[in-house]
VOBAKE-799343 format. One record per residue (C-alpha): x negated, y, z negated; residue in one letter. Coordinates in Angstrom, 1 decimal. Layout:
BEGIN
+--------+--------+--------+------+
|     px |     py |     pz | code |
+--------+--------+--------+------+
|      X |      Y |      Z |    A |
...
+--------+--------+--------+------+
//
This chain:
BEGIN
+--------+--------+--------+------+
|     px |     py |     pz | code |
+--------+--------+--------+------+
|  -66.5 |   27.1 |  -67.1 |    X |
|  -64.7 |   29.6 |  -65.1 |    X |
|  -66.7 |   28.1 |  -61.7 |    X |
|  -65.6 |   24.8 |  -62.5 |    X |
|  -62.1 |   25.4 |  -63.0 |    X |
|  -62.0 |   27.8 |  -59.6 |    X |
|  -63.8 |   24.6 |  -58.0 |    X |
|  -61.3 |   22.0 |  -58.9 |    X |
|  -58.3 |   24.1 |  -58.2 |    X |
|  -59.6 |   24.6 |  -55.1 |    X |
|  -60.4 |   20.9 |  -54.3 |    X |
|  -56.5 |   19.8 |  -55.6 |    X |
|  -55.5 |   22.7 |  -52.4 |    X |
|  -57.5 |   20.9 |  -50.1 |    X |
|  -56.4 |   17.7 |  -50.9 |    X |
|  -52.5 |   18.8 |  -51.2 |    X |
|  -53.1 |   20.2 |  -47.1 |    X |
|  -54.6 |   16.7 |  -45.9 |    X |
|  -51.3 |   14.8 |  -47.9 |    X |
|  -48.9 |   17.2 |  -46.3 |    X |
|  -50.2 |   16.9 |  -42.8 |    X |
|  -50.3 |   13.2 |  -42.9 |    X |
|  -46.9 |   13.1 |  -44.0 |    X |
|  -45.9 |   15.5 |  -41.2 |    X |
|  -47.4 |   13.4 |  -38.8 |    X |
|  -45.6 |   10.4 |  -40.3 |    X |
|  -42.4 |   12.3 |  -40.1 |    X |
|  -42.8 |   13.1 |  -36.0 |    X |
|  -43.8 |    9.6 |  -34.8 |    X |
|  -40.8 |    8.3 |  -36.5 |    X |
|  -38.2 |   11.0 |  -35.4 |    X |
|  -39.9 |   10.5 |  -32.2 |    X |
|  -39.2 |    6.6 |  -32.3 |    X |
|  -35.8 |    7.2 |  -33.5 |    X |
|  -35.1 |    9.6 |  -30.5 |    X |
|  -36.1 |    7.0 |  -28.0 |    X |
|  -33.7 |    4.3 |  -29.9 |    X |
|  -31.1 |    6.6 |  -29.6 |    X |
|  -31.7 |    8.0 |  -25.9 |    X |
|  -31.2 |    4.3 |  -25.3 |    X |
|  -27.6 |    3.2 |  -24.1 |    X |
|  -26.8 |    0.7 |  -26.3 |    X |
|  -29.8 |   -1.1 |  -27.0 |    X |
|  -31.2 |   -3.9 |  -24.9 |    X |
|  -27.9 |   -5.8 |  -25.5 |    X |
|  -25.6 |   -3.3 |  -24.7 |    X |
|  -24.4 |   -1.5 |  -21.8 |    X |
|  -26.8 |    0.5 |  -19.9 |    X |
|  -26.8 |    2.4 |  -16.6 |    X |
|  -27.1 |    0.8 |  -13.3 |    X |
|  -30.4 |    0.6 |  -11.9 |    X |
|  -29.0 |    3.5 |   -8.7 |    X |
|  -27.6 |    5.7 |  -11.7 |    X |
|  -23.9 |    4.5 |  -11.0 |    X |
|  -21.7 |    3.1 |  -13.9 |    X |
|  -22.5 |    1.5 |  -16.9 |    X |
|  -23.1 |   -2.1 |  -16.5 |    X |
|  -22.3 |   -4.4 |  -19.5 |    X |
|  -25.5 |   -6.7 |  -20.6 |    X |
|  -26.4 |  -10.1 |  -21.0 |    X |
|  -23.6 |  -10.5 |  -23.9 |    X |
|  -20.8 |   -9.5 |  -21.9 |    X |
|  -19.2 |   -8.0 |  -24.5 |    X |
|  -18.8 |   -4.6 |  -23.2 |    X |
|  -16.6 |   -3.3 |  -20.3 |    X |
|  -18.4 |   -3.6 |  -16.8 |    X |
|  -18.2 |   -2.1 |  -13.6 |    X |
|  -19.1 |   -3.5 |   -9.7 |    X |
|  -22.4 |   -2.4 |   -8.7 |    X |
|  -21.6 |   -0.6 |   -5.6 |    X |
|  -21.7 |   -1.9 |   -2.5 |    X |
|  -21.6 |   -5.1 |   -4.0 |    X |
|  -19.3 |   -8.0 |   -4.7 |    X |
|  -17.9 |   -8.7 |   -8.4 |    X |
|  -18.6 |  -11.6 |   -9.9 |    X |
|  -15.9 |  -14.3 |  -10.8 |    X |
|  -14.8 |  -14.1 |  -14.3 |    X |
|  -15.2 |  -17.9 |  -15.7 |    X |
|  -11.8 |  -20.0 |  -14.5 |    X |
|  -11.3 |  -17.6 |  -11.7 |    X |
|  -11.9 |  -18.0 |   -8.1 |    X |
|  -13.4 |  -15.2 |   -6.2 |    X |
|  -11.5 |  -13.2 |   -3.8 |    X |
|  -10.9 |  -14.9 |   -0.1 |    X |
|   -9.8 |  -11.3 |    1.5 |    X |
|   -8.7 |   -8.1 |    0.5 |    X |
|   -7.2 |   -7.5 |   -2.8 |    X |
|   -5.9 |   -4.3 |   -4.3 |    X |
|   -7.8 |   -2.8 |   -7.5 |    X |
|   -4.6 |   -1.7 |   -9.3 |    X |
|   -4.4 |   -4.5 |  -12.4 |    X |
|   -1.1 |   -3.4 |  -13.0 |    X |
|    0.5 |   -4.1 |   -9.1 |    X |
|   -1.5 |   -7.5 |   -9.4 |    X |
|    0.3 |   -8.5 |  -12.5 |    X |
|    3.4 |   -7.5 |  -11.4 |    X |
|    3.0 |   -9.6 |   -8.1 |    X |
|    1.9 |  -12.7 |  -10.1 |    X |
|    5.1 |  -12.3 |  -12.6 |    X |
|    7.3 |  -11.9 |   -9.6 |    X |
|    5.8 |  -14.9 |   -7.7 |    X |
|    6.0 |  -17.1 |  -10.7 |    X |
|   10.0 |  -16.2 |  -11.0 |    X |
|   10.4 |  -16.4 |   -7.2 |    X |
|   12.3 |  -19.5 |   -5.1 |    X |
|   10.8 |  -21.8 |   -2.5 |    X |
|   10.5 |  -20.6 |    0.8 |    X |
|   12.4 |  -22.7 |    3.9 |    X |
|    9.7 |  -24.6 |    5.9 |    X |
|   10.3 |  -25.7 |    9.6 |    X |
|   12.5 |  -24.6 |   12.0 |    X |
|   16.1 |  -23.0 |   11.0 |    X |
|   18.5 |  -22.4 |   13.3 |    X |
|   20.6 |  -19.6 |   14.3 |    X |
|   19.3 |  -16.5 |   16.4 |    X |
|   17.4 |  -15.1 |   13.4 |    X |
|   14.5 |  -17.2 |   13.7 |    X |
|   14.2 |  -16.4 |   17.0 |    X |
|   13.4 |  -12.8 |   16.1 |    X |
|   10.7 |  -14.3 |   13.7 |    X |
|    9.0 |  -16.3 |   15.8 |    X |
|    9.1 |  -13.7 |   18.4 |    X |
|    8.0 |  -11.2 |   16.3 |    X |
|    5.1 |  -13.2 |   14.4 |    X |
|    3.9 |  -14.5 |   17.8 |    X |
|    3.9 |  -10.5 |   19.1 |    X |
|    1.5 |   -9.8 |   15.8 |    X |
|   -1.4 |  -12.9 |   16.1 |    X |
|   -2.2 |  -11.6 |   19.8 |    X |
|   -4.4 |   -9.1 |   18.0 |    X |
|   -5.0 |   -9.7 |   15.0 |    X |
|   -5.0 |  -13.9 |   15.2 |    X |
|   -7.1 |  -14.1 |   18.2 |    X |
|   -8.6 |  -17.6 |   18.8 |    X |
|   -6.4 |  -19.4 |   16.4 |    X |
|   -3.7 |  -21.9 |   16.7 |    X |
|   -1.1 |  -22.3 |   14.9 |    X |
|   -1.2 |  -24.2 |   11.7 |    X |
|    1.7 |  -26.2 |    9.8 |    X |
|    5.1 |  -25.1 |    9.8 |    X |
|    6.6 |  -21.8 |   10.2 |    X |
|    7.8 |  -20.8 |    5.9 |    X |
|   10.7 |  -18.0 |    6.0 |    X |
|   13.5 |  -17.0 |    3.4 |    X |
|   16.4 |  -14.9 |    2.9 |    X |
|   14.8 |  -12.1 |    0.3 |    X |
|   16.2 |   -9.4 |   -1.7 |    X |
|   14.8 |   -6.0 |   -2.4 |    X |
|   12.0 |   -6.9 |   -4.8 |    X |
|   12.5 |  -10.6 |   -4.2 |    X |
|    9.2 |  -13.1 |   -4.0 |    X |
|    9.5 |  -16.6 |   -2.1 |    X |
|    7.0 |  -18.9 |   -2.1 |    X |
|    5.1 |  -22.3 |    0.1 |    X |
|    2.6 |  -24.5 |   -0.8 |    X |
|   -0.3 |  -24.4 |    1.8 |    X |
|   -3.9 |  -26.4 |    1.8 |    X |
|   -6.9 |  -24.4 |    2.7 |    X |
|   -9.0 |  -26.8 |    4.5 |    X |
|  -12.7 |  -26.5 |    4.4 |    X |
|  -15.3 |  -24.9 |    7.0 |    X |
|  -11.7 |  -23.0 |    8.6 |    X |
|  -11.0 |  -19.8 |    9.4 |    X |
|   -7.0 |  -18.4 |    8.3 |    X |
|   -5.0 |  -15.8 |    9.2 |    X |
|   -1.6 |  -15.4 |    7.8 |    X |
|    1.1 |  -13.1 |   10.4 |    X |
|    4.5 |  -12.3 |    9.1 |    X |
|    7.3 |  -10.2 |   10.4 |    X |
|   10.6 |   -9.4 |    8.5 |    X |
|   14.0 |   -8.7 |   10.5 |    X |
|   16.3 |   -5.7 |   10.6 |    X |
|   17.3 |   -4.8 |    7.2 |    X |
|   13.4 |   -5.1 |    6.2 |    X |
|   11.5 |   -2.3 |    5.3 |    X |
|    8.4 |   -3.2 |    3.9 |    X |
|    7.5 |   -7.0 |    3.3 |    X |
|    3.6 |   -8.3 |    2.0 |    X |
|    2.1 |  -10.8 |    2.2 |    X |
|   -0.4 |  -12.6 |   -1.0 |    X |
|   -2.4 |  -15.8 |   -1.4 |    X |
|   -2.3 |  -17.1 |   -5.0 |    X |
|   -3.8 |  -20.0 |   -6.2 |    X |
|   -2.1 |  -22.9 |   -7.4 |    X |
|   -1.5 |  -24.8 |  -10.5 |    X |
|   -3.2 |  -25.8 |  -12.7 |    X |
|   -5.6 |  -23.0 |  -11.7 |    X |
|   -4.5 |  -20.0 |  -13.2 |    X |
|   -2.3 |  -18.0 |  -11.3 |    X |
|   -4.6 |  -15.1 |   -9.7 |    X |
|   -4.1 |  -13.0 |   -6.4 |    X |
|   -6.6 |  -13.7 |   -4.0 |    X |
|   -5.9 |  -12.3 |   -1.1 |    X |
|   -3.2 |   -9.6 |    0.1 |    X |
|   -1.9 |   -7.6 |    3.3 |    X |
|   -0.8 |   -4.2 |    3.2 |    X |
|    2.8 |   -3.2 |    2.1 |    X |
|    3.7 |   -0.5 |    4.4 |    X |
|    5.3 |   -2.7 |    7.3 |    X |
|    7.0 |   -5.5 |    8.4 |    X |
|    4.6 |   -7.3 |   10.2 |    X |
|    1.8 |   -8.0 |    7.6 |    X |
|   -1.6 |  -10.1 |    8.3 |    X |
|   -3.5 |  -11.3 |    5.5 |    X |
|   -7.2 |  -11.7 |    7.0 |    X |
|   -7.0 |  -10.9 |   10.3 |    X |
|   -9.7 |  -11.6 |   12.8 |    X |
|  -13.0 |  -12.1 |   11.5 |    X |
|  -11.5 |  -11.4 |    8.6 |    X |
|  -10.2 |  -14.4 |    7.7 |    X |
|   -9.8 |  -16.5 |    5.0 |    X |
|  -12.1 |  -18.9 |    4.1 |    X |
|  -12.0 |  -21.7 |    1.4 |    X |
|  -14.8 |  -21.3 |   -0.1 |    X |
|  -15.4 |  -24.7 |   -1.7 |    X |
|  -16.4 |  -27.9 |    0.4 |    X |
|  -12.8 |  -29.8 |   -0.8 |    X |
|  -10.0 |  -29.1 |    0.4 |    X |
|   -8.1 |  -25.9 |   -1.5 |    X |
|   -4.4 |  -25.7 |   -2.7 |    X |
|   -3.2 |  -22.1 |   -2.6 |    X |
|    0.6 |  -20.7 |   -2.9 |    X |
|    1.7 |  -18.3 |   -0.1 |    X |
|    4.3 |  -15.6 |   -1.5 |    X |
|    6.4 |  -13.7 |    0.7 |    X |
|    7.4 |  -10.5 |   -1.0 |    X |
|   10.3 |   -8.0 |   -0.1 |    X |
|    9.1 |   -4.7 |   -1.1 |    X |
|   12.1 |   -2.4 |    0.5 |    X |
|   15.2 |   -3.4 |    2.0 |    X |
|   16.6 |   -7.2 |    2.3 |    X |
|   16.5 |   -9.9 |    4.9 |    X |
|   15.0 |  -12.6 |    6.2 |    X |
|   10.8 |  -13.0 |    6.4 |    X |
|    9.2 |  -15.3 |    7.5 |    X |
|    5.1 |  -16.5 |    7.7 |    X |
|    3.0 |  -18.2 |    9.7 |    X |
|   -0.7 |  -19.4 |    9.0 |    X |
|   -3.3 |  -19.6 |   11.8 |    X |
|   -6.5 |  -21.3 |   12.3 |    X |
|  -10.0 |  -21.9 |   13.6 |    X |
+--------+--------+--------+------+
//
């Protein structure tokens, strides 16, 4: 009796190891999927890094903040038209352009008279010998009498397979004047283009640069003249190829 007793005992042992290592083994591939799911950056819907190891991406949901790839273009939002020149990244200066342009007058279009349009003209024509080479002259010459801060804007057509360049110089008393392209109603209102703001005699896409409408119909944008130090009068003048 003693031998049989020692002999079952000792088979429950045996069988007591093999259940423990299976469930051991159980335990490890699962952890080991579990790790995987979690070293993943947010599932196969989610954002994941960029294929060069640069910022996240969002995924196909698009539910999930998103960054350029570098070196490359972004995409259009839907209702949006993509950029047709430079554009500054700050969201913020953007907004604050838009609001301003949407409060803003008319500009004056055509001739005005008086020696201060003289000094536009002059000036605007000094500024397309380098950076509007090639181009004529396009439409009417769109000026106004701005304020510190002050936005004044013209209607303007984009016409297709053309090349634009926008020059525009502001008169004694102005310190720093820009230049943007918006679009126009009913699109909604977006910056698509910009010069800098550190002069007075801005070009929005100079040279090869230019603006183009990207569309094979004809293209309605707004042109805002924007005062950013000091008061006078500014004026703009679109070129084309």
């Amino acid at each position: 009796m003693r031998l049989v007793t020692i002999r079952v005992a000792m088979g429950v042992a045996v069988m007591g190891a093999l259940a423990l290592t299976h469930c051991k083994k159980k335990d490890q591939g699962q952890g080991a999927q579990s790790g995987f799911q979690q070293g993943q950056s947010g599932g196969p819907y989610g954002p994941g890094p960029a294929p060069d190891g640069g910022p996240a991406m969002a995924g196909p949901d698009g539910g999930a903040p998103s960054t350029c790839p570098p070196g490359q273009p972004c995409q259009p939002q839907p209702g949006q038209v993509p950029a047709l020149g430079t554009v500054g990244n700050d969201p913020n200066a953007l907004q604050a352009i838009i609001a301003g342009a949407l409060s803003g007058g008319a500009a004056t279009l055509g001739l005005l008279t008086g020696g201060e349009t003289a000094q536009l003209e002059q000036g605007i024509k000094m500024k397309a010998q380098t950076d509007a080479k090639g181009k004529k002259a396009d439409g009417p010459l769109m000026s106004a009498k701005l304020a510190q801060g002050g936005h004044a804007q013209a209607d303007f057509t984009l016409q297709p397979n053309s090349c634009y360049t926008f020059i525009g110089f502001g008169n004694p008393g102005v310190f720093a004047y820009q230049i943007n392209i918006l679009t126009a109603p009913p699109m909604p209102p977006q910056v698509l283009a910009q010069s800098d703001a550190d002069g007075v005699d801005p070009s929005v896409g100079p040279n090869e640069q230019c603006v183009k409408n990207p569309y094979p119909t004809p293209m309605a944008v707004k042109i805002d003249m924007h005062v950013l130090k000091g008061q006078g009068l500014v004026g703009a003048q679109a070129y084309k190829k």
